[in-house]
C-alpha positions in Angstrom: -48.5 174.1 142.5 -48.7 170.3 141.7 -50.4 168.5 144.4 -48.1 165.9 145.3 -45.8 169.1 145.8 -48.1 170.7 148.1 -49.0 167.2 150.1 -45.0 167.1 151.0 -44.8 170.8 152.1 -48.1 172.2 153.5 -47.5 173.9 156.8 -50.4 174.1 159.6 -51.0 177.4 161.8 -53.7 177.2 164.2 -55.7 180.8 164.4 -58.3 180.1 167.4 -61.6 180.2 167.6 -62.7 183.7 167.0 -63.5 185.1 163.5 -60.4 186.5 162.1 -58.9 185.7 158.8 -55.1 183.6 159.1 -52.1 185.7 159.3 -51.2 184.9 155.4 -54.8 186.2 154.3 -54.1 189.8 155.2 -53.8 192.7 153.1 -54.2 190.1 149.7 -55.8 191.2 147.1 -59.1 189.3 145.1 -56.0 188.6 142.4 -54.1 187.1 144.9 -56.2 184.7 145.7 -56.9 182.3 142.6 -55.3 179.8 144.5 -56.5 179.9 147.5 -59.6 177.9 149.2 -61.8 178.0 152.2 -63.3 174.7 153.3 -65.8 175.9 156.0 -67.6 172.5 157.6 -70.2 171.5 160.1 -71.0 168.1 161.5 -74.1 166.5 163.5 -75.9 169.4 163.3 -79.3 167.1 164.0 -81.4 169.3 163.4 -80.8 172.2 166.1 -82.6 175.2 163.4 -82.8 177.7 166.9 -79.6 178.8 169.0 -79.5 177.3 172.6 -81.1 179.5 175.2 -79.3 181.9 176.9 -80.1 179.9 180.0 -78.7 176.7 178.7 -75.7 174.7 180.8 -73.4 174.1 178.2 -73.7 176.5 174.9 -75.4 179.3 176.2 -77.1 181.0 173.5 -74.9 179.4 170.6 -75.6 177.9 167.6 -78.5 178.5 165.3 -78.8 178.4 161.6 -79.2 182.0 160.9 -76.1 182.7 162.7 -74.5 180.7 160.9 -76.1 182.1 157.9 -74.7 185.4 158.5 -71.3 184.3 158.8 -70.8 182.1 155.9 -72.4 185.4 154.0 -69.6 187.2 155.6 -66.8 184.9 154.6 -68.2 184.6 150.8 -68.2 188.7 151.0 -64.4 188.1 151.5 -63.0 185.3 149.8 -63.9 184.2 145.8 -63.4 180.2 146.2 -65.5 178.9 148.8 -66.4 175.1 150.1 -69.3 174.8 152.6 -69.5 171.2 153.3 -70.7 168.7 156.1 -70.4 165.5 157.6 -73.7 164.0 158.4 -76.2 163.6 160.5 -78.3 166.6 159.7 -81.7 164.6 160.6 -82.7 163.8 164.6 -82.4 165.6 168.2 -85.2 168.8 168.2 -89.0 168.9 167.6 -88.6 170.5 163.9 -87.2 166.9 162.6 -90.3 165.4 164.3 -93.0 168.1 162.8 -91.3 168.6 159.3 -89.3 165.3 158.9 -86.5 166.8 157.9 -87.7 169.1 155.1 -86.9 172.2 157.5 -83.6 171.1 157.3 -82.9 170.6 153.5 -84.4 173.9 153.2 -82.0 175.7 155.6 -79.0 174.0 154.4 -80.2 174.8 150.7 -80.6 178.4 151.8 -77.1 178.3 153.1 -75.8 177.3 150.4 -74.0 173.9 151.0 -71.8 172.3 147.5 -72.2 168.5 149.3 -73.1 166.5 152.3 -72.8 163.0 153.2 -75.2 160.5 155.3 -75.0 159.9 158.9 -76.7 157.1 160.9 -79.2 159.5 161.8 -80.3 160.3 158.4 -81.7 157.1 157.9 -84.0 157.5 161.0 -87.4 158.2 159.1 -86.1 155.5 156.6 -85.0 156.0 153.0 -88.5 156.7 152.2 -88.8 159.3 154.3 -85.0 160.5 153.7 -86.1 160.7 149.6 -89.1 162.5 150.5 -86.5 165.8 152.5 -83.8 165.1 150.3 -86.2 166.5 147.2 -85.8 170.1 148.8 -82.0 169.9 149.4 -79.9 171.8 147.0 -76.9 170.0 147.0 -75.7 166.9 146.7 -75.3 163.7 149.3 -72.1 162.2 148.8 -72.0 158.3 149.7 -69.2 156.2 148.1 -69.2 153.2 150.6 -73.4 152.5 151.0 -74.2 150.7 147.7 -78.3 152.0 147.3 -78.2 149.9 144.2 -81.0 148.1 145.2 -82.6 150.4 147.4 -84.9 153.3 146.4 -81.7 155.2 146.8 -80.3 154.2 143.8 -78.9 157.2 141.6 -80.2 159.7 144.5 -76.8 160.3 145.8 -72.7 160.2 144.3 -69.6 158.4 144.8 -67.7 161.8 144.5 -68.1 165.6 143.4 -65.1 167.6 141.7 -65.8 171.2 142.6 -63.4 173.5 140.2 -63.0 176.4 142.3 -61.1 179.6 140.8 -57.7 177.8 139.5 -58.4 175.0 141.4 -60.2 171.1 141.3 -61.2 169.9 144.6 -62.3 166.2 144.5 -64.5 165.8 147.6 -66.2 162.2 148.7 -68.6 160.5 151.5 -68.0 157.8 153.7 -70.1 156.3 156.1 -70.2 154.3 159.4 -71.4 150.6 159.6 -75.1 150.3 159.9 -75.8 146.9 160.9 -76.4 147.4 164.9 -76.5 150.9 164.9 -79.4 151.4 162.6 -82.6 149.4 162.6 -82.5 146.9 159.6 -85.8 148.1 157.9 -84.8 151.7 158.2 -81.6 151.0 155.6 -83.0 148.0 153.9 -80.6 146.6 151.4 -78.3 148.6 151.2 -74.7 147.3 151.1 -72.0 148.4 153.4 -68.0 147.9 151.5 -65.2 148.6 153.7 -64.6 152.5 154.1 -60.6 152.1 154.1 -60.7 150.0 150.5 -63.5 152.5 149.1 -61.8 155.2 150.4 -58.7 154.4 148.8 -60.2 153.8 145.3 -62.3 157.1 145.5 -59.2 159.1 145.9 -57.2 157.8 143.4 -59.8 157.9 141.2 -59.7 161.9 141.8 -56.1 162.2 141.6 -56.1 160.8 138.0 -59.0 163.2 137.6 -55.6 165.6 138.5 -57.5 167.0 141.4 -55.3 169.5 143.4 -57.1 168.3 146.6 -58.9 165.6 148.2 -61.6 166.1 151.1 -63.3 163.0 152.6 -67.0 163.6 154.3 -66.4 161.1 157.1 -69.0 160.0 158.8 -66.8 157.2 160.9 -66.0 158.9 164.2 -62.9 160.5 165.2 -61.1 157.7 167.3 -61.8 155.0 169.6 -60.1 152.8 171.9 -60.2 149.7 170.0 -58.4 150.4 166.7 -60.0 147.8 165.3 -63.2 150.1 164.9 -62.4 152.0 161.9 -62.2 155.9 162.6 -61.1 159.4 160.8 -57.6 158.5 162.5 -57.4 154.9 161.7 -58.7 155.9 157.7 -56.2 158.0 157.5 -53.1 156.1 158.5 -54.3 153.7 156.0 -54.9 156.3 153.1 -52.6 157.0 150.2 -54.6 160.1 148.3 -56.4 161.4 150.7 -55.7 165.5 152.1 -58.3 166.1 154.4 -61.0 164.1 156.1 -63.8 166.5 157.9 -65.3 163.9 160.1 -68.3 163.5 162.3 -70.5 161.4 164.2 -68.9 160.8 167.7 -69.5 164.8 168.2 -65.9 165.5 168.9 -64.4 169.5 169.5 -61.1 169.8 168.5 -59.4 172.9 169.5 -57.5 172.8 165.8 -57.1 170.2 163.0 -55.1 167.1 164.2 -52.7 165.9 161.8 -51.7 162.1 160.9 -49.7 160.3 158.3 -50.7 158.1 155.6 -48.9 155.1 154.4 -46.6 157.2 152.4 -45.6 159.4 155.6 -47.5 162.5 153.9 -49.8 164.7 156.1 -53.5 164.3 156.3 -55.2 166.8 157.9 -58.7 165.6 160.3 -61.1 168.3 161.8 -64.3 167.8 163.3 -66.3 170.4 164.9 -68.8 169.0 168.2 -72.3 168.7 167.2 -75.7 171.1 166.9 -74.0 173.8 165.1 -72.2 175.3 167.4 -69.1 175.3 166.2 -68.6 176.5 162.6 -65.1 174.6 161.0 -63.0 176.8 159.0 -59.5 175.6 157.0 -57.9 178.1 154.5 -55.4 176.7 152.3 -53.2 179.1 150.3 -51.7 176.6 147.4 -49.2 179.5 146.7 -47.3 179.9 149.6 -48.1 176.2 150.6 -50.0 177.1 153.8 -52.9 175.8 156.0 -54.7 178.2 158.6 -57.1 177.0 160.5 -60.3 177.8 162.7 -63.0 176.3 164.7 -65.7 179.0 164.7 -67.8 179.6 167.9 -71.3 180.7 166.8 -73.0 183.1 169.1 
């Protein structure tokens, strides 16, 4: 199916939180399913390697990277085409980020086997010295398409974009990031250059789509929404977007019970999900381009 075809007609089901495949993905058959994708996502994981303990106020024993290991191995046991992806903020919050500065996490995502990540504010808390330094254990690439490292030691260390081709399928996926100036110390991101998300967004995308990508995914790392609409967010970027499918956002730790859908300037869908923060919730969107549907699930991990 052509993807302006599928923009105009994709349907979203909401299946819960608990681990069950969407109603369409039952009974199919690995031949069925060239055309189908799961995008499973994290966000502001900051560094939470151990579940919660069972004692804790809020999330109870959940979380944890193994966990989380064992059910992404699940999923890829069941489905051929499979994204794992996330939004930032992977550095900052336990005692492992201030013994191994951040290494312990490259490694674990690595092991996981993440296809792309972008930069959060936090990831530039050791500086982009010591950001360099962990990234060299990270199997995957860090997607940034609005920070310009050009004059940074960053430069060439991450991309604008990553086309993933994915059974019958190209999925153009991109970073963007929040503002740094007053939310990260100045020496901590140097000179790197901040260009407006929305106009970098835009250009990223459309770039893709002549690349005849069947989908777009943005890595946001802007923040869901806030009061002040001024403040750009996931919502705001995507009301303003023209080529973009899905933004998987992060940063202002938000739990959405399902995917919230807005429109972009053409009055097309664009599906935003973001799952809380530490891990404990494990994003899950499966798009069958076939029958031009979207399920959905926010995955509890305990």
């Amino acid at each position: 199916m052509k993807r302006r075809s599928f923009l105009e007609k994709f349907t979203l089901s909401a299946a819960g939180i608990m681990l069950m495949k969407p109603s369409f993905a039952i009974q199919e058959t690995y031949s069925d399913r060239t055309n189908r994708l799961v995008i499973l996502h994290t966000n502001d994981t900051h560094s939470n390697i151990d579940p919660f303990p069972d004692n804790h106020s809020k999330y109870p024993g959940m979380g944890g990277i193994a966990k989380r290991y064992s059910i992404v191995k699940q999923i890829r046991a069941e489905e051929p085409n499979v994204l794992l992806l996330d939004s930032g903020d992977v550095f900052q919050g336990t005692p492992y980020f201030n013994t191994f500065n951040g290494v312990l996490e490259m490694k674990c995502m690595s092991k996981l086997g993440y296809d792309a990540c972008t930069m959060g504010n936090h990831d530039f808390d050791i500086g982009m010295d010591g950001f360099l330094k962990a990234k060299k254990y990270a199997g995957f690439p860090f997607l940034c398409a609005n920070y310009d490292f050009s004059k940074t030691i960053l430069k060439g260390e991450t991309q604008v974009f990553k086309i993933f081709k994915k059974g019958g399928l190209k999925i153009g996926v991109f970073g963007i990031g929040v503002e740094l100036n007053g939310l990260v110390p100045r020496l901590a991101y140097g000179d790197t250059i901040y260009n407006d998300p929305i106009e970098i967004a835009n250009d990223t995308a459309a770039q893709m789509k002549k690349e005849k990508c069947d989908l777009v995914i943005c890595l946001s790392h802007l923040g869901f929404e806030y009061q002040d609409n001024k403040i750009v967010s996931d919502k705001v970027l995507a009301r303003n977007s023209s080529d973009i499918d899905i933004i998987l956002g992060g940063h202002t730790h938000t739990f959405l019970d399902k995917p919230v859908i807005e429109k972009n300037k053409a009055k097309k869908n664009v599906l935003i999900n973001q799952v809380g923060w530490a891990g404990v919730q494990l994003g899950r969107i499966d798009i069958d381009f076939n029958t031009v549907k979207i399920g959905s699930e926010n995955l509890i991990i305990h």
